[in-house]
Structure formats: structure tokens, C-alpha cells
C-alpha positions as CSV (number, residue, x, y, z in Angstrom):
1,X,66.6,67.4,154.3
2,X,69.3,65.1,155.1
3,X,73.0,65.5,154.5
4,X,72.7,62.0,152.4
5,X,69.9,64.1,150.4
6,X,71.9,67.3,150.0
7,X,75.0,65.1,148.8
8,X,73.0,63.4,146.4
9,X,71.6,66.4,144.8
10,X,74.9,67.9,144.9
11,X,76.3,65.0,143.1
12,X,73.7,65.1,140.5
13,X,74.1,68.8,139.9
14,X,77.8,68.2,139.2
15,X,77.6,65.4,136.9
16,X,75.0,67.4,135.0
17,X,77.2,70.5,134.9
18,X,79.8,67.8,133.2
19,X,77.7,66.9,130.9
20,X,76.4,70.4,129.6
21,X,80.4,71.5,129.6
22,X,81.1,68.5,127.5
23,X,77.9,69.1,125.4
24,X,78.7,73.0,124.9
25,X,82.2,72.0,123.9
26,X,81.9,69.4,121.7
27,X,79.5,71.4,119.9
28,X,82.2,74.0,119.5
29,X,84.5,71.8,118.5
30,X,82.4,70.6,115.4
31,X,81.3,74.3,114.8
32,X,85.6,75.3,114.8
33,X,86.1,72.6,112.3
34,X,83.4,73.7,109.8
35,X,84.1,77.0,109.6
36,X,87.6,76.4,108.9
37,X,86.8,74.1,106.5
38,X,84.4,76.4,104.3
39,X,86.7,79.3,104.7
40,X,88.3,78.9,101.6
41,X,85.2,78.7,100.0
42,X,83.7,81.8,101.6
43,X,86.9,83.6,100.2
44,X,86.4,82.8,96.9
45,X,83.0,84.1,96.8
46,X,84.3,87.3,98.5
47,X,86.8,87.7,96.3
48,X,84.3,87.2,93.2
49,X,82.1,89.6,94.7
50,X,84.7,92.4,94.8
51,X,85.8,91.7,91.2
52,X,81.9,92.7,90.6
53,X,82.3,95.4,92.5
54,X,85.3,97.1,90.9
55,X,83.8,96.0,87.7
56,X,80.4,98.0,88.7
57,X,82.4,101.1,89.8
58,X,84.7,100.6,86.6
59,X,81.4,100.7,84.4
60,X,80.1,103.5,86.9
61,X,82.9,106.0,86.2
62,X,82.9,105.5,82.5
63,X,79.1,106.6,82.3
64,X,79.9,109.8,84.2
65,X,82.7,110.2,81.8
66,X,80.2,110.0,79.1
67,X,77.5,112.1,80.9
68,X,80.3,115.3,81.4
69,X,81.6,115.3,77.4
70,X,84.6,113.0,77.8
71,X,86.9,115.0,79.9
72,X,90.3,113.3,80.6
73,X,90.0,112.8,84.4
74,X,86.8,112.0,86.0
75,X,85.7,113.2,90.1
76,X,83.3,110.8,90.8
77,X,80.3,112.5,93.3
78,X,81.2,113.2,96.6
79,X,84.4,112.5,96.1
80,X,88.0,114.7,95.7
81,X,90.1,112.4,94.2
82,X,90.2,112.6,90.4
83,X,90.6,109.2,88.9
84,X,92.5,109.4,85.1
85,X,90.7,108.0,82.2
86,X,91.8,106.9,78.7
87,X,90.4,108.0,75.2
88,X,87.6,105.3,75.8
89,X,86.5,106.5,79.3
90,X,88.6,103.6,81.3
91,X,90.1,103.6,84.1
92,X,93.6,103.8,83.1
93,X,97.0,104.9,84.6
94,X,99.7,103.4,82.5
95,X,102.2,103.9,80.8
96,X,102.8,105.2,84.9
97,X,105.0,103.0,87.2
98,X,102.9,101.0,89.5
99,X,99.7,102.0,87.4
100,X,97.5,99.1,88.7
101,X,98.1,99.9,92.3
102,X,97.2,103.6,91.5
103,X,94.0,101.9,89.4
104,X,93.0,100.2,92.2
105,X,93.4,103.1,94.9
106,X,91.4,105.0,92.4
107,X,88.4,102.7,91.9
108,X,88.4,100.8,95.7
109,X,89.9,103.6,97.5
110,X,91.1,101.6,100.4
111,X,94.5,99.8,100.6
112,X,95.4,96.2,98.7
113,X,93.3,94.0,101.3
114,X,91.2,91.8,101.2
115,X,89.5,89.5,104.4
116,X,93.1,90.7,105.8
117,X,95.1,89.2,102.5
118,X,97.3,91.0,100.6
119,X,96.1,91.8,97.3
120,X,98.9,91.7,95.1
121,X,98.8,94.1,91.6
122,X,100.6,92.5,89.1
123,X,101.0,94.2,85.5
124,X,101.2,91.8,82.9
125,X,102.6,92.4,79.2
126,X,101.3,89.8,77.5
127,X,102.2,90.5,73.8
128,X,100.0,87.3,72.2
129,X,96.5,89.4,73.5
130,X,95.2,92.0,71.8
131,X,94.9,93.9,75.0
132,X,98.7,93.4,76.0
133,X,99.0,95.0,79.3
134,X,96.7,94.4,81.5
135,X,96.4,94.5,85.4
136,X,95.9,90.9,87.7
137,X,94.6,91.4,91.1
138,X,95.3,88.5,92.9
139,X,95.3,86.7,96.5
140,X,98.0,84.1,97.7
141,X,95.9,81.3,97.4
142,X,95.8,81.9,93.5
143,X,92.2,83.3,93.0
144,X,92.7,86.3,90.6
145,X,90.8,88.8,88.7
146,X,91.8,90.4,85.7
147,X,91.3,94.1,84.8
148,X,92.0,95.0,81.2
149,X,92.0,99.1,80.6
150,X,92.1,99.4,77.0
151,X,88.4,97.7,77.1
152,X,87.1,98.1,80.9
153,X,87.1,94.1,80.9
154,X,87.3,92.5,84.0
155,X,87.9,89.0,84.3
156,X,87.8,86.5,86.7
157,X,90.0,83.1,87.2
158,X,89.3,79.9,85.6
């Protein structure tokens, strides 16, 4: 082969290893700005998906409360922690300071996080409901559930 040949092929192979790079990174590009722009949505399904879960393990640990006679704490299986429980078999740790922290250590079990967001526990007294004090789990974007122990309620935000 000639050295005209060898640079031409050489030339060729670079311009096509442009291309490709410039291929590869737009196509990260539009991939970066998607993602970001569904995260918030794949937070709020996340989010609505652990208020199901504490709901299910709320629900959970009021049928073993009915299954071993109604006892006033409950030791889910496998477990050591006893988790406190009101006349109706809830989940319930007021009158207690910070009682819907300790309600959701009890039922989660790991710290107030969620997709590494704070999960702030708010107690709210809310005299005009019938159930007055509840418990409001909620990220800082706004999304919110709420966890009512007098019932075992947990609702979501609007």
C-alpha cells in the first residue's frame, strides 16, 4: 500500500471515530435530559408506593394483634422490636414526644429517607377532624402521606 493509501484510510478512520463520539454523546445528552425530566414523576410514584407499604405493614401488624388476643405491644415475626399499639390494634405512640417519628421507626424500621430525601414527620392537631392528631409524612417537594392512628388510615395527597 502506498503512504497516499495509508493516509487516506487513516483519515477516514478518524472522521468516523468523530462521528461515533458525537453520535454516543448526543445520545447521552438526550438520555441526561429525560431522565431528569421524569424524575419528579418517578418520585411521586415511589413515594405512593411506600405509603402502600406502610399502609400494608400498618394493616399487617393489626391482624397479628388480633391473632395473639389483643395484647398492648405487638413483636412482629422475626423481629425484636416491640411496636406499641392502641385499644383498636394501631400503630400508635402518642401522647409520646416525637410519636410519629417513633411510628415510623416502628413500622419502616430504617431512618426518615426516602430516594436520599428527608422525610419529614410532622404531628398535626387538627381539632375540626374527628381524628385530631394525626401523623403527615412528607417530602420537600410537598408530596405527603397521611397516617391517622386512631383508625389505621393512611392517606395520600391530593
Amino acid at each position: 500500500m502506498t503512504r497516499q493509501g495509508q493516509t487516506n484510510k487513516r483519515e477516514k478512520s478518524m472522521g468516523e471515530n468523530i462521528v461515533i463520539i458525537t453520535m454516543v454523546a448526543g445520545l447521552m445528552a438526550i438520555f441526561i435530559y429525560y431522565a431528569f425530566r421524569q424524575e419528579g414523576e418517578i418520585t411521586q410514584v415511589g413515594f405512593e408506593s411506600l405509603a402502600n407499604t406502610f399502609s400494608s405493614k400498618v394493616t399487617s401488624i393489626r391482624a397479628q394483634w388480633f391473632m395473639e388476643n389483643q395484647p398492648k405491644v405487638v413483636t412482629p415475626k422475626g423481629k425484636t422490636l416491640q411496636i406499641r399499639v392502641n385499644e383498636k390494634g394501631w400503630v400508635d405512640y402518642s401522647p409520646e414526644q416525637g410519636h410519629c417519628v417513633k411510628t415510623w421507626q416502628a413500622i419502616m424500621q430504617p431512618d426518615l429517607t426516602f430516594m436520599n430525601q428527608v422525610v419529614a414527620a410532622i404531628e398535626v392537631n387538627n381539632e375540626q377532624r374527628i381524628e385530631s392528631v394525626f401523623c403527615r409524612y412528607q417530602l420537600p417537594s410537598g408530596q405527603y402521606f397521611d397516617y391517622f392512628p386512631t383508625t389505621g388510615k393512611v392517606e395520600g395527597s391530593r
